[in-house]
N, C-alpha and C positions, 0 to 999 in steps of 0.2 A: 543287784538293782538293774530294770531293767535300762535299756540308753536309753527309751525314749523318755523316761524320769529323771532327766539330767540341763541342768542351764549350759545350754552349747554354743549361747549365743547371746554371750555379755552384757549387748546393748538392747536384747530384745527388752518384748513386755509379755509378760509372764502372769497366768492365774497358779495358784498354788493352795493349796490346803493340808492343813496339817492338825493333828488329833494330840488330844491328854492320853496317856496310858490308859489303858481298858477304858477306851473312851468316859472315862469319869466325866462326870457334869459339876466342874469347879466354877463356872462363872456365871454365879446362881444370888451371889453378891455383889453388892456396887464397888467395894473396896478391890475386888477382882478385876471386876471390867474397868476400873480405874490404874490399873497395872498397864493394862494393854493398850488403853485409849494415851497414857504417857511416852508408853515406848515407842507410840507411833507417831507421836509428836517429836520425843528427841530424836527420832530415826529422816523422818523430816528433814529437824534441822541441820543435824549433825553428822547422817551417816548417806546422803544423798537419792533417801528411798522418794520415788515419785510415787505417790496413789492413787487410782483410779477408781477403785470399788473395793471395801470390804465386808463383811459380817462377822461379827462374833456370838458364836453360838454356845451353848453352856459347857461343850465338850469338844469342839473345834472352834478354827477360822477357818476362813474364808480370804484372798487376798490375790487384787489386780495392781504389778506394781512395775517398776523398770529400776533400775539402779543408775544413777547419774553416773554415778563411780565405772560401771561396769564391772560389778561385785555382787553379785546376787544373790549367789551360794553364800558370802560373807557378812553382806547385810540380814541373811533372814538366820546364820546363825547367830548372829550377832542378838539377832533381837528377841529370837528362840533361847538361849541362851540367859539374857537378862529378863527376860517375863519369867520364866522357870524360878529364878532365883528371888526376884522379888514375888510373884505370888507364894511360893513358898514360906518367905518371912510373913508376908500378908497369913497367912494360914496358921502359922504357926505362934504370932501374937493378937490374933484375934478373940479376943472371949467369948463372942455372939457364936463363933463356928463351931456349930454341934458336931459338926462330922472329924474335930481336927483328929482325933486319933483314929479313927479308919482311915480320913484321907492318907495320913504320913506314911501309915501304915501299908497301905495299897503304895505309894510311890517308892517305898523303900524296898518294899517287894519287889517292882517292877527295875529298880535301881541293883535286885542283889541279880538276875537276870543277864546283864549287861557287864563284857568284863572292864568298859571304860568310862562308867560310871560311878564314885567316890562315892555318897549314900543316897540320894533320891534321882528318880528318874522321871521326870514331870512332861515332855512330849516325846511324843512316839519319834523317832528317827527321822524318818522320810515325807518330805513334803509333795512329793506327784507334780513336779513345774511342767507346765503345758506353755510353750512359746506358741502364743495367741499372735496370727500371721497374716486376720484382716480384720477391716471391722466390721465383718457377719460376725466373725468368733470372736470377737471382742464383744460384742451385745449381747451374743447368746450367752457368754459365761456370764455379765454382768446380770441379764435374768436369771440366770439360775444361782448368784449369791443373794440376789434381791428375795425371791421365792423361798429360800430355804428355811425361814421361819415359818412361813406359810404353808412348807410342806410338812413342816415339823408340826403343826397343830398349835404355833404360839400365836399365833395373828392370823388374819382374816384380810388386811391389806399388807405388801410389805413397807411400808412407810411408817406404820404401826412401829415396828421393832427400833427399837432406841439406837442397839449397836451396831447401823446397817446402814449402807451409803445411798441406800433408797430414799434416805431424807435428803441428802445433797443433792442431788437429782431433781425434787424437788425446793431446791432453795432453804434450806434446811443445814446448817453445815454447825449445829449448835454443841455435837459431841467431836469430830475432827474434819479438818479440812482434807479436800483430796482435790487433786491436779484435774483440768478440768482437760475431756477426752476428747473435745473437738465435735463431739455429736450430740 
């Protein structure tokens, strides 16, 4: 990996994105985006993630964030880690999911891959942390997670898109709350 893909600096604030296995498009359902919108509630409360902007897209995130703790690498395994396992069960006891036997299937593949993975493998490894080091580049990434629906062909504004901190921005804070960035 390269260094410059590394948390060097505990107390910074950090954009980060990180992918499903062959970028699969798993948050295609609300019971999914309701995995993620949780863990970032209990991470909130419990594990001292500060938010600034995210988006969730059907085959990534998106995420501006700082660790109170001064554990970065530990909070986003932390929370990579439990979305993995509960959208999984979410996948796996869902009747409505037509895809569950290719998905499982695709992530056990991806899980047989990896020699430190027990059977499924649900996000790609590496998250790319960028320590964001003023507030030009703090805006500039916050557009470009605000746009990424938009460039995706989902929406037409980014405030349109539900799981996107473009609604907070605009006073909007109905799916999670996020630490407000001073601008």
């Amino acid at each position: 990996m390269s260094r410059k893909y590394k948390f060097h600096n505990k107390a910074g604030l950090y954009f980060v994105s990180f992918a499903t296995v062959y970028w699969l498009d798993v948050f295609t359902r609300q019971v999914y985006f309701n995995v993620l919108a949780d863990s970032i509630h209990y991470c909130r409360a419990e594990k001292g993630m500060e938010l600034y902007a995210y988006c969730f897209m059907p085959s990534h995130v998106h995420f501006i964030f700082r660790s109170s703790n001064e554990q970065p690498m530990e909070l986003l395994q932390a929370f990579k880690k439990h979305t993995a396992k509960k959208v999984m069960e979410s996948i796996e006891n869902n009747p409505q999911e037509s895809r569950k036997e290719w998905l499982l299937w695709m992530f056990e593949r991806a899980g047989k891959k990896q020699g430190n993975v027990s059977k499924y493998q649900f996000w790609q490894h590496h998250n790319k942390p960028i320590e964001l080091w003023s507030e030009s580049v703090v805006k500039q990434k916050i557009d470009y997670i605000h746009n990424n629906p938009v460039e995706s062909g989902f929406v037409t504004n980014p405030v349109e898109w539900k799981y996107s901190s473009a609604r907070n921005y605009q006073d909007d804070s109905t799916v999670l709350e996020i630490d407000d960035a001073g601008f």
